[in-house]
N, CA, C and O of each residue as an XYZ file, in Angstrom:
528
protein
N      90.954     59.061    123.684
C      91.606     58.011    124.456
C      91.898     56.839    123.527
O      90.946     56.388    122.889
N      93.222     56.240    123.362
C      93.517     55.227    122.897
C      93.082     54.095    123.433
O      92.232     54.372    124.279
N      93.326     52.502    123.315
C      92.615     51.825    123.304
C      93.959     51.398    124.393
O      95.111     51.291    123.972
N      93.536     51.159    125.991
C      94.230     50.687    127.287
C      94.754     49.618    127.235
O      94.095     49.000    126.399
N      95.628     48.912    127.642
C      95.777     47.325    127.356
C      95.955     46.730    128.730
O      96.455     47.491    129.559
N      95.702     45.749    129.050
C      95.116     44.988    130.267
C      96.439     44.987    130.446
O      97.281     44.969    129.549
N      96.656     45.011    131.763
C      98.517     44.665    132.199
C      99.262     45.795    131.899
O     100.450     45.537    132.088
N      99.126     46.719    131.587
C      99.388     48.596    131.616
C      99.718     48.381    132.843
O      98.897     47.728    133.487
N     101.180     48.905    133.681
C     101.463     49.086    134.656
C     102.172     50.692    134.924
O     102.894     51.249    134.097
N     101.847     51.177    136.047
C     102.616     52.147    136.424
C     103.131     52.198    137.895
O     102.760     51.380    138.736
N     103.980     53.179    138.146
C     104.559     53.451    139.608
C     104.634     54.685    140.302
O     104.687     55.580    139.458
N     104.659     55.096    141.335
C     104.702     56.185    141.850
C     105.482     56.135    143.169
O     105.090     55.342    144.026
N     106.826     57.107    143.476
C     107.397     56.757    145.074
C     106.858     57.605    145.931
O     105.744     57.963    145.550
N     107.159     58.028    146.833
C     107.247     58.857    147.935
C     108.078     58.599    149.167
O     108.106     57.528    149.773
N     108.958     60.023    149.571
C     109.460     59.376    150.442
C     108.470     59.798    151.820
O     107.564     60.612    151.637
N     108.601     59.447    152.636
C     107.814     59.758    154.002
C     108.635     60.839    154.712
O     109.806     60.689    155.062
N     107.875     61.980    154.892
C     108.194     63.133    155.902
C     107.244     63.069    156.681
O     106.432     62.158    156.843
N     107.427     64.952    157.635
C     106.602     64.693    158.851
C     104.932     64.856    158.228
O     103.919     64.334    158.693
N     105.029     65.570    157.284
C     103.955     65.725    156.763
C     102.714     64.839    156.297
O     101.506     64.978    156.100
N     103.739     63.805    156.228
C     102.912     62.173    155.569
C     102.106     61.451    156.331
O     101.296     60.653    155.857
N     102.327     61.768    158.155
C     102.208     61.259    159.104
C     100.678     61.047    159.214
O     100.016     61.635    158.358
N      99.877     60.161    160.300
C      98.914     59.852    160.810
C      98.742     60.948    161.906
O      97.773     61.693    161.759
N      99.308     61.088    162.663
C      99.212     62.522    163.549
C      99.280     63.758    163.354
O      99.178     64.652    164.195
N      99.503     63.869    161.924
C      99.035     65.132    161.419
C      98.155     65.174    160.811
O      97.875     66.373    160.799
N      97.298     64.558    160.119
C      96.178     64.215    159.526
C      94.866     63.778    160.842
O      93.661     63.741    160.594
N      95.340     63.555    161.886
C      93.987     63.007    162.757
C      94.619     63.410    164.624
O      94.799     64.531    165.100
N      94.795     62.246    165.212
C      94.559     62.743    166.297
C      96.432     62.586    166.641
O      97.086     61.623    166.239
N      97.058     63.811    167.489
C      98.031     64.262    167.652
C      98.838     63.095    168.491
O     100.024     63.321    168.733
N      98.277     61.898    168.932
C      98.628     61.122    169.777
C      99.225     59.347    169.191
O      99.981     58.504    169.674
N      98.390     59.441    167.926
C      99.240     58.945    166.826
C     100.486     58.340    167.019
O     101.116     58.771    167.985
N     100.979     57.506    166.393
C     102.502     57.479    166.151
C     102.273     57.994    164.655
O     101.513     58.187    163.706
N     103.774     58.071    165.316
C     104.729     58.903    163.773
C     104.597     58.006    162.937
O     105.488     57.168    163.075
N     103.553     57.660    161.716
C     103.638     56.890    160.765
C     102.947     57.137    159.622
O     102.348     58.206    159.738
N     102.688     56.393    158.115
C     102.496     57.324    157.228
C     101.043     56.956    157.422
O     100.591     56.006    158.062
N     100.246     58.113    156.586
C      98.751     58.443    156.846
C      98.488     57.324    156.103
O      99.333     56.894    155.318
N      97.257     56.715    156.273
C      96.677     55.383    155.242
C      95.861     56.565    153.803
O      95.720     56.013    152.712
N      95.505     57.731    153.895
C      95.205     58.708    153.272
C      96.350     58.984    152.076
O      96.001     59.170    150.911
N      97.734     58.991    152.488
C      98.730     59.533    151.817
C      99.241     58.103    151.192
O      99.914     58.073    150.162
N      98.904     57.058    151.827
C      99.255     56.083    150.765
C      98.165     55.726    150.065
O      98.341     54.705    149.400
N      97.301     56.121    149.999
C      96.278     55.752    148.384
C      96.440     56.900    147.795
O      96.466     56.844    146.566
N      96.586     58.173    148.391
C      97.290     59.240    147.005
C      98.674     58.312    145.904
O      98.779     58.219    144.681
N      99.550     57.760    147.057
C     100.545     57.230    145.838
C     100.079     56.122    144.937
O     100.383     55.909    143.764
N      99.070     55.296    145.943
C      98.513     54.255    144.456
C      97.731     54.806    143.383
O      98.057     54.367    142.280
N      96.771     55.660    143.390
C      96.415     56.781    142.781
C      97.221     57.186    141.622
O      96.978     56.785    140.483
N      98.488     58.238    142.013
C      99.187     58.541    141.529
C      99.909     56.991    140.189
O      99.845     57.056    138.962
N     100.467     55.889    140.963
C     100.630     55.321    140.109
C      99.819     54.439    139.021
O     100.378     53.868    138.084
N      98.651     54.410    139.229
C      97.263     54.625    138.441
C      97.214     55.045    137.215
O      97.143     54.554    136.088
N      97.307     56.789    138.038
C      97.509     57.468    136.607
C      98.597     57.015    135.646
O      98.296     56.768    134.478
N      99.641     56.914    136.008
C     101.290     56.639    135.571
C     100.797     55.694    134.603
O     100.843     55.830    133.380
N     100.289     54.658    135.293
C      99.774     53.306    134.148
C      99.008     53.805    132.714
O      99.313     53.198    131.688
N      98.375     54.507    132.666
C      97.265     54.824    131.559
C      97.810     56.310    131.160
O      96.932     57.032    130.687
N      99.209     56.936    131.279
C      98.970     58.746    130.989
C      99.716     57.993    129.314
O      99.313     58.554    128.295
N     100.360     57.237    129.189
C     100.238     56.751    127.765
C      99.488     56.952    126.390
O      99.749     57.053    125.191
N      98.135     56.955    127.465
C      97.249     56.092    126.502
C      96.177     57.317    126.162
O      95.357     57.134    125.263
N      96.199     58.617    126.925
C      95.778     59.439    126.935
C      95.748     60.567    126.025
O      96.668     61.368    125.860
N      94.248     60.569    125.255
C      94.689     62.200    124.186
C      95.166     63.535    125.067
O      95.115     63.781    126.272
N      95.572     64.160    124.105
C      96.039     65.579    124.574
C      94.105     66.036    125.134
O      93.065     65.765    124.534
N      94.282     66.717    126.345
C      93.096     67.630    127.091
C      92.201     66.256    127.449
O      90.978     66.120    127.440
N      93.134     65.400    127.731
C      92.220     64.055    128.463
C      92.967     63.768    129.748
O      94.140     63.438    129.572
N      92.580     63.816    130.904
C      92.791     62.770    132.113
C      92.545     61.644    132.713
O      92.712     60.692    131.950
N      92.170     61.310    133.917
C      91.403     60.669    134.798
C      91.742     60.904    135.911
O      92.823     61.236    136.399
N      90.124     60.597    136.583
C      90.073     60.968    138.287
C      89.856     59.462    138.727
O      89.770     58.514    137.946
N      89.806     59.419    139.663
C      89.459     58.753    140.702
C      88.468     58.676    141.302
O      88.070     59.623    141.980
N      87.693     57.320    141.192
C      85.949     56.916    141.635
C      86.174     56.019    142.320
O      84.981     55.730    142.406
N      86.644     55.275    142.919
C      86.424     54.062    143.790
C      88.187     53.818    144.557
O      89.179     53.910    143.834
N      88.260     53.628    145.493
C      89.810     52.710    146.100
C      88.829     51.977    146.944
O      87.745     52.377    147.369
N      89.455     50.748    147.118
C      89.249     49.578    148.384
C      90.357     48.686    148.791
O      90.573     47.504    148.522
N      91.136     49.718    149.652
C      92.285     49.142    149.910
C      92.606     48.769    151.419
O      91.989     49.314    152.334
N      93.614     47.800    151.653
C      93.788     47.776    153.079
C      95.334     48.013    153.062
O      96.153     47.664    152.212
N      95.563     48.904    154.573
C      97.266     49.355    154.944
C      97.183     48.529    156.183
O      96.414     48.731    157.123
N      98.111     47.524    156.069
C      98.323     46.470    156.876
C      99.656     46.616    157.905
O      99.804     46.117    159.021
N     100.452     47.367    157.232
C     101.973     47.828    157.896
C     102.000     49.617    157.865
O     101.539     50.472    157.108
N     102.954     49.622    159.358
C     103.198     50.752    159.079
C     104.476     51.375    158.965
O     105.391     50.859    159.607
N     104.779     52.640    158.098
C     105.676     53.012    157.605
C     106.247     54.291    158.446
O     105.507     55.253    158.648
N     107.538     54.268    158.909
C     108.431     55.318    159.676
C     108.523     56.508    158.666
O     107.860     56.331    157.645
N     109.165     57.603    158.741
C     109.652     58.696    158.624
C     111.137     58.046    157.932
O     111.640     57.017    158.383
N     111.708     58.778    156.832
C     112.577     58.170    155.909
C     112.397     57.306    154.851
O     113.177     57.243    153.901
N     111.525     56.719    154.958
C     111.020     55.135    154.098
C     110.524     55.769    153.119
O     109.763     56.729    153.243
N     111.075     55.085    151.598
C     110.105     55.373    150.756
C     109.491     54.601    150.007
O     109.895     53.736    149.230
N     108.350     54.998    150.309
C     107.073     54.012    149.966
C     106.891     53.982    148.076
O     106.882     55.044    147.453
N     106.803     53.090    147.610
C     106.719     52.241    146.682
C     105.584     52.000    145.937
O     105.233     50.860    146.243
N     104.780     52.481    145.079
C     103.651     52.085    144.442
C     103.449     51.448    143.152
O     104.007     51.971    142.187
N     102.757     50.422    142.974
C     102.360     49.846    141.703
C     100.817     49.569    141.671
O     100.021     49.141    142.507
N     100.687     50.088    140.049
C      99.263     49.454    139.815
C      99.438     48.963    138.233
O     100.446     49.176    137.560
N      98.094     48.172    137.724
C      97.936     47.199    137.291
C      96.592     47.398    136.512
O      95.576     47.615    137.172
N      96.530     47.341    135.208
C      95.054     47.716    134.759
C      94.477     46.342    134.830
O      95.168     45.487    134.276
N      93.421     45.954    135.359
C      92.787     44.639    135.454
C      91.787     44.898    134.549
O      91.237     43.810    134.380
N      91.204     45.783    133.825
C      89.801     45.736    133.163
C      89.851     47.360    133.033
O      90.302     48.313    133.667
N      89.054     47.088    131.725
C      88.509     48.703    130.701
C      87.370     48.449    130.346
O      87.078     47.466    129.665
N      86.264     49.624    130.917
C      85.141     49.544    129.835
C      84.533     50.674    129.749
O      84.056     51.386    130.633
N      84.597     50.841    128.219
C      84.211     52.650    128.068
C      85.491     53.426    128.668
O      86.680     53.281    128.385
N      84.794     54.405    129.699
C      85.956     54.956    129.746
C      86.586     54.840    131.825
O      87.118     55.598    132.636
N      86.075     53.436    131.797
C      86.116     53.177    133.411
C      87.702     52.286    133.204
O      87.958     51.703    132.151
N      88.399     52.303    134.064
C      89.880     51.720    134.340
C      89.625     51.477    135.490
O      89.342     52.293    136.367
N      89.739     49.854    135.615
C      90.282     49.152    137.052
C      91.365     49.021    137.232
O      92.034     48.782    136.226
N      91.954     49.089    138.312
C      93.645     48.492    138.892
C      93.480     47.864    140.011
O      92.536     47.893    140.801
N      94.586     47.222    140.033
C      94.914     46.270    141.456
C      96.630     47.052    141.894
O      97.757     47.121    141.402
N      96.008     47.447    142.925
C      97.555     48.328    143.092
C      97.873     47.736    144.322
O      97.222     46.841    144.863
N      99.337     48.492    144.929
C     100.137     47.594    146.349
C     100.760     49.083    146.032
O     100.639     49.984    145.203
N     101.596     48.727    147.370
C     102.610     50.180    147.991
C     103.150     49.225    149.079
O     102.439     48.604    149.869
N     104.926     49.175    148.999
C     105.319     47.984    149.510
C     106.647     49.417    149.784
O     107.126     50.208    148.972
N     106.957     49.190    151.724
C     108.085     50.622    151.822
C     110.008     49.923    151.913
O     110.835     50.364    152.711
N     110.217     49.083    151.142
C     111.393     48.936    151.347
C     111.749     47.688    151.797
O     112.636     46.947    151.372
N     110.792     47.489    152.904
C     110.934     46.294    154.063
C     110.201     45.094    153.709
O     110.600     43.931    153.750
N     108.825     45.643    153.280
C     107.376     44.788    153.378
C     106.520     45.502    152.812
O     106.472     46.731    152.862
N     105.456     44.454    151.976
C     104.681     45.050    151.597
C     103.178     45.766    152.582
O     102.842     44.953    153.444
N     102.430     46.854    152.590
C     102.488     47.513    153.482
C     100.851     47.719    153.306
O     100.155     47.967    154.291
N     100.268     47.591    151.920
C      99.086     48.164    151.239
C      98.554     47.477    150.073
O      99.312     47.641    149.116
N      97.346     46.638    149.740
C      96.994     46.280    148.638
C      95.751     46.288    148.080
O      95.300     45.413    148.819
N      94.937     46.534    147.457
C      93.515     46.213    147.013
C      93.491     46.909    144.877
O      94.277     46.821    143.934
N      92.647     47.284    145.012
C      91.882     47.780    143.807
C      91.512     49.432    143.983
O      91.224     49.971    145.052
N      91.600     50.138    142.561
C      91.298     51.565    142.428
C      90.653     51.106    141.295
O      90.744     50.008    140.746
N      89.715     52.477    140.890
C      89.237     53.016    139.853
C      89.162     54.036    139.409
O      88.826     54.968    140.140
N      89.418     54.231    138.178
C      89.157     55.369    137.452
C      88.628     56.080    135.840
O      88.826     55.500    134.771
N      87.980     57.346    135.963
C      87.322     57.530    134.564
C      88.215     58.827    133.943
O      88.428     59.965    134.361
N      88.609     58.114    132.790
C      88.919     59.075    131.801
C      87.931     60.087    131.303
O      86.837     59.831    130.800
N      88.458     61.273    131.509
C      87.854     62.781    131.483
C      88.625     63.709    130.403
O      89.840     63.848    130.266
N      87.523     64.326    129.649
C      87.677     65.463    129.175
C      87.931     66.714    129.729
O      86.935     67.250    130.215
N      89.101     67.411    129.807
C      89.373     68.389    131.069
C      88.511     69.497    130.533
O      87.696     69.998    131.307
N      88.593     69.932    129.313
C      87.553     70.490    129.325
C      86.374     70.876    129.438
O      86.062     72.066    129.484
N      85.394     69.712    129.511
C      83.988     69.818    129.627
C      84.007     69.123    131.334
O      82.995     69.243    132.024
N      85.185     68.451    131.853
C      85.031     68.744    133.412
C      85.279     69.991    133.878
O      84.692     70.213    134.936
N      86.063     71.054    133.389
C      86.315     72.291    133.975
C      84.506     73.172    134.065
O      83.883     73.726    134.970
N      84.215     72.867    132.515
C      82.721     73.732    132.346
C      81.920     73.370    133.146
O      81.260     74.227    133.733
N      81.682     71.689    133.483
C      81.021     71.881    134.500
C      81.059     71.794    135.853
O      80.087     71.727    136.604
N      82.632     71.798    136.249
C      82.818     72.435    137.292
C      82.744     73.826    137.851
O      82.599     74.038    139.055
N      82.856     74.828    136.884
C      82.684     76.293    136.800
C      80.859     76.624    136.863
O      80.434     77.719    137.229
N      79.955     75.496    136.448
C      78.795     75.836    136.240
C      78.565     75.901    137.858
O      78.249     76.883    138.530
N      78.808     74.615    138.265
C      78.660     74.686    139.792
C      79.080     75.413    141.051
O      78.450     75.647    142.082
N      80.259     75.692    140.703
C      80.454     76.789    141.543
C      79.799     77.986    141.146
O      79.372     78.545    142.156
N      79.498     78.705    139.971
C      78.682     79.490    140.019
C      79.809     80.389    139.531
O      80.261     81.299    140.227
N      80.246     80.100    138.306
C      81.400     81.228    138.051
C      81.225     81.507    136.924
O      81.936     82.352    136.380
C-alpha cells in the first residue's frame, strides 16, 4: 500500500431500479424507495474509488464501520450520487466522510471505514474457516 493522502476523493452512481427498493429488502408495504442498505453499498463503493489508487497489486479493502444517516428519500429513476473523502489514515485503517445526494437533494451523510487487505492471506483465512 502506498502512502493515502488526506482529501483522496472518490465517487460511485447508481441508478435506482425496482430492485434498490425498501420493499424489497423488508416489509412489502413500504413505499417504492431506495433501500437505506443500497445506499451505503454506493458510499462504500465510492470509498473504495477514493483509495483503489493507492493500492498494491493483490491488495484491497473491506469495510469495518459506516455511521450514516438517509434523511431523504429516493424514487425509482433517480440516480443516486456518491462521494467520499479520506479524513484520516493509520496503519492500514482509512476513514471517510461520505454523502449520496440523488439529483434533487442531498439524501445521506456520515462517515465509513475501512482496512486495507491482503487478498491473499484474507482468502487463506477465509478458506481456513470455512473448512476447505
Amino acid at each position: 500500500m502506498r502512502q493515502i493522502p488526506l482529501g483522496a476523493k472518490g465517487t460511485a452512481t447508481l441508478r435506482v431500479q425496482s430492485e434498490h427498493l425498501a420493499n424489497r429488502f423488508k416489509d412489502a408495504m413500504l413505499p417504492q424507495v431506495l433501500a437505506t442498505p443500497v445506499m451505503i453499498l454506493v458510499m462504500e463503493n465510492a470509498a473504495l474509488n477514493a483509495i483503489k489508487a493507492f493500492l498494491d497489486a493483490g491488495e484491497s479493502a473491506v469495510g469495518t464501520a459506516v455511521d450514516v444517516k438517509h434523511f431523504a428519500a429516493t424514487p425509482v429513476g433517480h440516480e443516486v450520487r456518491a462521494t467520499a473523502e479520506v479524513v484520516g489514515v493509520e496503519g492500514k485503517r482509512v476513514d471517510f466522510k461520505v454523502s449520496a445526494s440523488d439529483g434533487k437533494e442531498e439524501i445521506g451523510s456520515g462517515t465509513h471505514q475501512r482496512i486495507v487487505i491482503d487478498l491473499r492471506s484474507f482468502n487463506e483465512r477465509l478458506a481456513k474457516k470455512s473448512g476447505l
